[in-house]
C-alpha positions as CSV (number, residue, x, y, z in Angstrom):
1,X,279.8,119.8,206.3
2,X,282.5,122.9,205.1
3,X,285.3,119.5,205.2
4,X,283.0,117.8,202.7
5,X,282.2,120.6,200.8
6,X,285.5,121.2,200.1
7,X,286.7,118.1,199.2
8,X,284.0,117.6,196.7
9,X,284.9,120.5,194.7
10,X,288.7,119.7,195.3
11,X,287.8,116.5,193.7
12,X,285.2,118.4,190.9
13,X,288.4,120.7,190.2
14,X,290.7,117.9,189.8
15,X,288.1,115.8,187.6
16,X,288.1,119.4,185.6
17,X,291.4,119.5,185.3
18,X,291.8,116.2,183.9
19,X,289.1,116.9,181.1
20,X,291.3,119.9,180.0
21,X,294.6,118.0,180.3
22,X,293.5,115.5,178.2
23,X,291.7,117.3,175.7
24,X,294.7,119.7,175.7
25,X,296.8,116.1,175.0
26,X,294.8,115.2,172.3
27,X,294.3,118.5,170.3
28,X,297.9,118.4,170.5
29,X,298.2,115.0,169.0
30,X,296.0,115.5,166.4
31,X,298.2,118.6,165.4
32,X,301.2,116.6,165.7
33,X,299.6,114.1,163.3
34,X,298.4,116.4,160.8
35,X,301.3,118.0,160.9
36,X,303.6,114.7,160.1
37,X,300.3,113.6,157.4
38,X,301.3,117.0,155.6
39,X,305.0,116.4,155.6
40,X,304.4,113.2,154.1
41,X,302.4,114.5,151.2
42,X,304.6,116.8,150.4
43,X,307.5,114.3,150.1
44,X,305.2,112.4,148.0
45,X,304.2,115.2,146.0
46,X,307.9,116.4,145.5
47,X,309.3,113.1,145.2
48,X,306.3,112.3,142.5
49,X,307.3,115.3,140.5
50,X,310.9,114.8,140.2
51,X,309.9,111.6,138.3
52,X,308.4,113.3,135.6
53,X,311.0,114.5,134.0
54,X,313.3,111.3,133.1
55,X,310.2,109.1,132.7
56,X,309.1,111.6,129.8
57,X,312.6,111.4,128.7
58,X,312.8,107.8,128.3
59,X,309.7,107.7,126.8
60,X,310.9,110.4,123.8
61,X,314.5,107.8,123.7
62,X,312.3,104.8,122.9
63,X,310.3,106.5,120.3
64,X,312.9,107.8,118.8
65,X,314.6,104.7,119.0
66,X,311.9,102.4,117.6
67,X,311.4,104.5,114.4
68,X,315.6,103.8,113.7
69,X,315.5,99.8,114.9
70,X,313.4,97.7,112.1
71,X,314.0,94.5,113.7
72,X,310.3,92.7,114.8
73,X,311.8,91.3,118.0
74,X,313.2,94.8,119.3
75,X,310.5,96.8,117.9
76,X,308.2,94.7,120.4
77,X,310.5,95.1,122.9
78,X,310.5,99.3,122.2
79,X,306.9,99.0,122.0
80,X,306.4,97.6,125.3
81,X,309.0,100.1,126.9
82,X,307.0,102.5,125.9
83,X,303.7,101.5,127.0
84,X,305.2,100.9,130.3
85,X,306.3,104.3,130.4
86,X,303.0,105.3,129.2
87,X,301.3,104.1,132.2
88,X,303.7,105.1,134.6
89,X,303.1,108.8,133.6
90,X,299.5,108.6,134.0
91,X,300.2,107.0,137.6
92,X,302.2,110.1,138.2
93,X,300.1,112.5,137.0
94,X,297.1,110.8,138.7
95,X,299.2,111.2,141.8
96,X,300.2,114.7,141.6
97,X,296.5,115.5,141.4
98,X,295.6,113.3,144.4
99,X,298.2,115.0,146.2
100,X,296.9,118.7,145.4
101,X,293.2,118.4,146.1
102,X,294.7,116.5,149.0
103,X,296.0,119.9,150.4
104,X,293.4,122.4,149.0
105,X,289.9,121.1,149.1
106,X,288.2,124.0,146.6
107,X,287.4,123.2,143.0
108,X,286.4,126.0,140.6
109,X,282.8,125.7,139.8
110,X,282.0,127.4,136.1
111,X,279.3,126.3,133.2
112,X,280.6,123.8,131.6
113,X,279.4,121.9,128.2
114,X,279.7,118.7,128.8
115,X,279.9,117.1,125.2
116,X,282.9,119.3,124.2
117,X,285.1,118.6,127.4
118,X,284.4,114.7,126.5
119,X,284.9,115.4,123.2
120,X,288.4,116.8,124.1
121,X,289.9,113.5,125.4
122,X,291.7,111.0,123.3
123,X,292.7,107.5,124.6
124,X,294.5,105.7,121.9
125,X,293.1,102.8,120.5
126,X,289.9,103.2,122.2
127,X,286.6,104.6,120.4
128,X,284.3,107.0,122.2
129,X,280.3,107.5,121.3
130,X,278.5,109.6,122.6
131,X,274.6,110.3,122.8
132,X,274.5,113.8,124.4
133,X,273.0,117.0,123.7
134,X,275.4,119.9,122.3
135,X,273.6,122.6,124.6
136,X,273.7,120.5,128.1
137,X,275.5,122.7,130.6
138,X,276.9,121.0,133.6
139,X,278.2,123.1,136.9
140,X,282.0,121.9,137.2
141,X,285.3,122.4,137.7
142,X,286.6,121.9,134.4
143,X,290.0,119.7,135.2
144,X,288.5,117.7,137.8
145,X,285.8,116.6,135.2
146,X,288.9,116.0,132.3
147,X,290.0,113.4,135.0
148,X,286.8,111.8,135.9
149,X,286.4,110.6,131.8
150,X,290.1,110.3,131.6
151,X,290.4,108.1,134.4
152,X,287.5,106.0,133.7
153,X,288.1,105.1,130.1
154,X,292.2,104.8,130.8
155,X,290.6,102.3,133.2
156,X,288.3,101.1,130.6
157,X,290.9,100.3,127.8
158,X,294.4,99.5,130.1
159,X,291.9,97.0,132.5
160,X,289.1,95.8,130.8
161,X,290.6,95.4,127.3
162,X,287.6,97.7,125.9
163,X,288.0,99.4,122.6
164,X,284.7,101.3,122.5
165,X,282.6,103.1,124.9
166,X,279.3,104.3,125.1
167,X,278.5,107.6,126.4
168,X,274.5,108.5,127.0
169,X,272.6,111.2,128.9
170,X,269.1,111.7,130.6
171,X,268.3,114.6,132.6
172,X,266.2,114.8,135.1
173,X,265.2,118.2,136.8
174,X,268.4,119.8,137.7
175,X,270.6,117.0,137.7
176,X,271.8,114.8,134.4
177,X,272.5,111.2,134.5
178,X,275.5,109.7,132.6
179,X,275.6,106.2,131.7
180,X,279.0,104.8,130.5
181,X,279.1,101.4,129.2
182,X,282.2,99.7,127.4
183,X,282.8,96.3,125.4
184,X,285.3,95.4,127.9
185,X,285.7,92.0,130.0
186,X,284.0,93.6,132.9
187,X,285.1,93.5,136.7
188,X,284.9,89.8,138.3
189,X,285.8,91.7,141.6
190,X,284.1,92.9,144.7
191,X,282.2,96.1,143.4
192,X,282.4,97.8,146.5
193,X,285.8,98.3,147.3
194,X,286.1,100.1,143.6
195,X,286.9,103.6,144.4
196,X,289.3,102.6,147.2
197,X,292.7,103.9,147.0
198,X,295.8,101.4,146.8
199,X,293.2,98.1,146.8
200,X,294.2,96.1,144.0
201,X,291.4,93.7,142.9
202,X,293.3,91.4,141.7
203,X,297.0,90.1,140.3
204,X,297.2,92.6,136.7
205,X,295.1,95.6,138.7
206,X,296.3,98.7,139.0
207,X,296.7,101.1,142.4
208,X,293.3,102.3,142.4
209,X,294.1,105.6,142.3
210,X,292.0,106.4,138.9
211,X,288.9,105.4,140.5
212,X,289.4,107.2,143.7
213,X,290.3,110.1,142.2
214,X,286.7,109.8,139.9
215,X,284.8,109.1,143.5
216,X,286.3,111.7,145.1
217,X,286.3,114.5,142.6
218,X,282.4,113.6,141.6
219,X,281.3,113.9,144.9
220,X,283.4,117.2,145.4
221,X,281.1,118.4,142.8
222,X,278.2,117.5,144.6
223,X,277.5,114.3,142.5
224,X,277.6,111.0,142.5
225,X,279.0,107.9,140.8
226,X,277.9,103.9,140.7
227,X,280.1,101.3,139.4
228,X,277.7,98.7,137.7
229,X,278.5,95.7,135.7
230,X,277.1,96.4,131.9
231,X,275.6,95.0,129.3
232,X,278.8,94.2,127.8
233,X,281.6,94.8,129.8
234,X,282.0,97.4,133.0
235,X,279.4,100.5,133.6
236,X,279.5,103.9,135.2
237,X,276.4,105.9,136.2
238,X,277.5,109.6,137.0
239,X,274.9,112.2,138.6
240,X,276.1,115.7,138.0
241,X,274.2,119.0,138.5
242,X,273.3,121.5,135.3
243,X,274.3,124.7,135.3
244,X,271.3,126.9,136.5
245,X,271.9,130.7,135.0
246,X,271.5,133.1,138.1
């Protein structure tokens, strides 16, 4: 009876001992992992931010360069250098800011009116109206909600070919609705992987990275965010919370 005794807990230690070794194994992998995830980011980050810099600068060269060249043919040419350019700085900077709430999760929460932070963006060539109270207060972080609209009507007018969006507002208790239609062509794609990062939806899309960044930062906020198809063209429904005075 002592013999079998002590080979069952011989055998319980050793069963014991294999629970710690492996969880030991594993909590080591996963620090090995997040580890090699944060080196990588980083890199990106660093990498990402050196591009700035000579991007910007060949951006200035063509402008300066198409206001000297009065040829049609090059000034097309110029004009589509820049655009490129354009875009490629708004990929950066979407990246740079993908890659810094990536390492810090914490937003700064303050009262916020929403109609003059919406007010405060300009997309050229694409006309903003809005239907929202002067003296609606939302609780935000005041960047991340600059690139929830900036992203979303970039994505607007460089996608859908929109040149005017509509901005309305309903609140309800302590949260406000925002519904954002534009004339675009609309999304012919599968509405459900919009918001996933580096899915492109088709052949002209872009990295996804603008609508992940909206989905993302929204529900950091505590909100939420639907991607519709409109009246016209493509439609966002955004849930925020209102500022409630302490």
């Amino acid at each position: 009876l002592n013999l079998q005794s002590i080979m069952l807990q011989m055998e319980g230690g050793f069963f014991i001992l294999l629970l710690i070794t492996g969880g030991c194994a594993l909590l080591w992998l996963s620090y090995k992992d997040h580890e090699r995830s944060k080196t990588l980011k980083d890199f990106f980050a660093t990498v990402t931010h050196e591009m700035k810099t000579p991007i910007a600068s060949l951006r200035l060269q063509a402008e300066s360069l198409e206001e000297d060249i009065r040829g049609i043919k090059h000034k097309k040419l110029l004009k589509r250098l820049i655009n490129d350019t354009k875009r490629i700085e708004s990929q950066i900077e979407k990246a740079l800011y993908l890659a810094s709430i990536s390492r810090s999760e914490s937003l700064y929460f303050e009262k916020t009116n929403l109609l003059e932070e919406i007010s405060k963006i300009r997309i050229e060539g694409l006309k903003i109206k809005t239907k929202i109270q002067n003296n609606l207060f939302i609780k935000s972080d005041k960047r991340a909600l600059e690139s929830i609209f900036r992203n979303l009507f970039e994505n607007a007018h460089t996608h859908g070919d929109a040149s005017s969006i509509d901005i309305s507002s309903n609140v309800q208790e302590n949260q406000v609705k925002l519904t954002i239609d534009d004339n675009g062509k609309g999304f012919t794609g599968n509405y459900a992987n919009l918001g996933k990062a580096f899915v492109r939806q088709g052949a002209n899309s872009g990295s996804g990275i603008g609508l992940y960044l909206v989905l993302n930062l929204i529900h950091k906020m505590d909100g939420e965010v639907y991607f519709k198809k409109g009246k016209n063209g493509f439609q966002a429904e955004i849930i925020l919370p209102v500022w409630k005075e302490i």
